[in-house]
N, C-alpha and C positions, 0 to 999 in steps of 0.2 A: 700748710701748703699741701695740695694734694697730690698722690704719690703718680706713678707713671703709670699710665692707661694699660691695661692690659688687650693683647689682641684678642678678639672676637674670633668664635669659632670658623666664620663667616674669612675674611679677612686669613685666618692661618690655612683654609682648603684654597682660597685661592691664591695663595702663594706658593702649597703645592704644587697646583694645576702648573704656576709659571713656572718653576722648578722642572715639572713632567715634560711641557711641550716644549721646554731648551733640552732638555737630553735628547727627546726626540728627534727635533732636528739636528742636532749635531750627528745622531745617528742614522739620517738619512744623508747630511752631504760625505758623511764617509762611506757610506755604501756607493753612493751615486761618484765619489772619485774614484772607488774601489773597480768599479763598474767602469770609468773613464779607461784608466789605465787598461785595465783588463783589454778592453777594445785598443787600446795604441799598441800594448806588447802584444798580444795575442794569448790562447790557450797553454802553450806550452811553457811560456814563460810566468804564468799567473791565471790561476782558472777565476771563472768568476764568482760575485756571492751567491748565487742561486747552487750552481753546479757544487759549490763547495756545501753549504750547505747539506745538499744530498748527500754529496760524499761521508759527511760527517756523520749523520741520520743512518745510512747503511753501514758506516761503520763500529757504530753503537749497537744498531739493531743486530748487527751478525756477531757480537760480540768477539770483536777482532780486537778490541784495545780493554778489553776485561784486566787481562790479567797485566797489560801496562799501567792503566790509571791506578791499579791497588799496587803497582812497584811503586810508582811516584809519590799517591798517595803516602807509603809508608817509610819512603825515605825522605819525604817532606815533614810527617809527625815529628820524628825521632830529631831531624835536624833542627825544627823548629822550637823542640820544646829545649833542648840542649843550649840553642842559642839569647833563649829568653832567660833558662835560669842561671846559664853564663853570663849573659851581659847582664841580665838586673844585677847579681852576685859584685861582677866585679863595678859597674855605673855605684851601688850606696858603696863600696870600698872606698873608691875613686873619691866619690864627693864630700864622704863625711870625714874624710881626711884633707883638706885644702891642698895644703903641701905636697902632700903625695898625686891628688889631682891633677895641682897645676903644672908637676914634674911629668906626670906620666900620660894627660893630652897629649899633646905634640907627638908624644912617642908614639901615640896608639893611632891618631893622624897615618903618619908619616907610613907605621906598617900596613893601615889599610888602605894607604893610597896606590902600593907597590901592586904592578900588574899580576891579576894572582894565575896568572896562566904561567907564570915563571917556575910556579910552586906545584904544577898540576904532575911535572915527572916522580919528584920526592914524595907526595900524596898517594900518588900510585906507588909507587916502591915501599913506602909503609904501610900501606892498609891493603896493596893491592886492587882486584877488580869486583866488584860485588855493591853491597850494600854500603859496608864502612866508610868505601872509598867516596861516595854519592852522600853520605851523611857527612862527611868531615868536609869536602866541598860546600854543603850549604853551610856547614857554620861559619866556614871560613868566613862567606860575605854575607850573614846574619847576625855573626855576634856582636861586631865592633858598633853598628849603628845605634845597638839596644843599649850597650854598655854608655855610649854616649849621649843622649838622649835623657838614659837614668843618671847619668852623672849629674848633668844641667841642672837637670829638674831639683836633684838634692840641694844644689848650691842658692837656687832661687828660691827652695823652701823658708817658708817667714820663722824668723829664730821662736815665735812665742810660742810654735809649738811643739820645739823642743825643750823649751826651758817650762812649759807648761809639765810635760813628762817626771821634768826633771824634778819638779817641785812634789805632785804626786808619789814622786817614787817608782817612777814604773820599772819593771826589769826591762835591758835590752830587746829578746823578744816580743813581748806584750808592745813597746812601742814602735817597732818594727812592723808589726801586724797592722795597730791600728792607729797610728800614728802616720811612719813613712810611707810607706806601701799606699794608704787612702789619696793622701795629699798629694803626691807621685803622679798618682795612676791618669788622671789627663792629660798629663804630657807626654807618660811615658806611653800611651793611647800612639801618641805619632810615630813614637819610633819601634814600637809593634808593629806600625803599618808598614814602615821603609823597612824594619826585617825581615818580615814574611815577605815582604816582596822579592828582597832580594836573597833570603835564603832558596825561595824558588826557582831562582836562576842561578842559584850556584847548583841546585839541587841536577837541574836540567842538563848544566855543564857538565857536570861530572856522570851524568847517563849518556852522553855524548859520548867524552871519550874513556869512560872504566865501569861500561856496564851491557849486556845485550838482552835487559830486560829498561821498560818504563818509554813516557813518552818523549822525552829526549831523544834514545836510542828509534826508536822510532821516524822520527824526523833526521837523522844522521843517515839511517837508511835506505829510506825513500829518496833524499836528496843524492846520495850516491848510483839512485839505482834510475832518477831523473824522473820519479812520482810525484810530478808539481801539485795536483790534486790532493793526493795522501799530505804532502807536507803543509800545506795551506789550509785543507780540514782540520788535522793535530793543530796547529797554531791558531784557528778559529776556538776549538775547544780548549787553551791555555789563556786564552784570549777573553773567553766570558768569565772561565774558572775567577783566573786575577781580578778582573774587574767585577765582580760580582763579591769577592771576599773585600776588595779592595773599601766599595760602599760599604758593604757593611763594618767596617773597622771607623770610613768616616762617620755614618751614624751614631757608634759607640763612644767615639770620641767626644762628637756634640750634646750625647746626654749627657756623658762627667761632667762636661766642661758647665752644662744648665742646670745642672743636678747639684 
């Protein structure tokens, strides 16, 4: 029998191209609603894409958000990498124990379902205002979806290739390395994605309210000081940042997953 055809190089460009010109339009009826609205509320309520645009352009150019995008930046690092080796850490705890697993979903549910603005007083009261405070707000809503995510993944893992480990002899390590972690890593591909995303907005949160450095605080600012321009630029530039990392994490995903 003969096996499945493979696509032609012909055939995989133009399924790009139809990929390319659906983004594009999508990214033309949201400009052009962005635009609609713009024209029903007027300027002051919502500037448009162009003018914001600009806005954004001279506010890079004058290097007026220098030294915010390197706060966020660096309180995005720290939270990020904190929450990936937290949740991987505790997701193989979780899953390579069942029991302990199926005991301690529900729990780890239930705490991240609790609104985390409840916890935003005591976060401040322990870490205070600075960095800390803006790093422990991202992990807050970064780590639980990693840990979850790696959890899944361990328990759907195929037993043969731990009893394969097992039969070699491998030490825990070595099969942790090249064992779990490999077999893992496409699934846990998605919930890197949903972390970083939403470690980002914890991250944001917490420069809102316990920081007067980054682009959060920036946007707190403006909005108080009634800068609809400034706050629509910042959120244009949060806006391609995310979605720009955001593709490239689906990208990485779809190699694992054909790889």
């Amino acid at each position: 029998m003969a096996g499945p055809m493979r696509e032609s190089p012909a055939s995989r460009s133009a399924a790009k191209l139809r990929k390319l010109g659906g983004v594009g339009l999508m990214l033309a009826i949201l400009i052009a609603l962005w635009q609609a609205v713009h024209m029903l509320v007027g300027a002051d309520a919502l500037s448009s894409p162009w003018s914001t645009l600009l806005k954004l352009a001279g506010m890079l150019a004058g290097g007026e958000l220098t030294a915010h995008i390197a706060a966020t930046a660096a309180a995005l690092a720290y939270a990020l990498a904190l929450s990936i080796v937290g949740g991987v850490a505790l997701g193989l705890l979780l899953g390579a124990h069942r029991l302990t697993g199926a005991v301690a979903e529900p729990i780890l549910l239930n705490l991240y379902s609790i609104p985390k603005v409840t916890l935003y007083p005591l976060v401040l009261l322990v870490f205070g205002l600075g960095l800390s405070a803006k790093v422990a707000f991202g992990v807050m809503h970064g780590l639980a979806p990693i840990a979850i995510f790696t959890m899944n993944a361990i328990r759907q893992l195929r037993p043969v290739y731990l009893r394969t480990a097992k039969t070699l002899h491998m030490p825990w390590p070595q099969t942790l390395r090249h064992v779990l972690l490999p077999a893992i890593l496409p699934e846990l591909a998605s919930g890197l994605q949903l972390g970083f995303a939403l470690t980002l907005l914890g991250v944001l949160i917490g420069e809102m309210f316990a920081s007067q450095r980054g682009l959060g605080y920036v946007i707190v600012n403006a909005m108080n000081l009634g800068d609809t321009a400034t706050v629509m630029a910042v959120a244009l530039l949060l806006t391609l940042c995310a979605v720009s990392c955001n593709a490239l994490f689906i990208v990485w995903g779809r190699r694992l997953r054909q790889g």
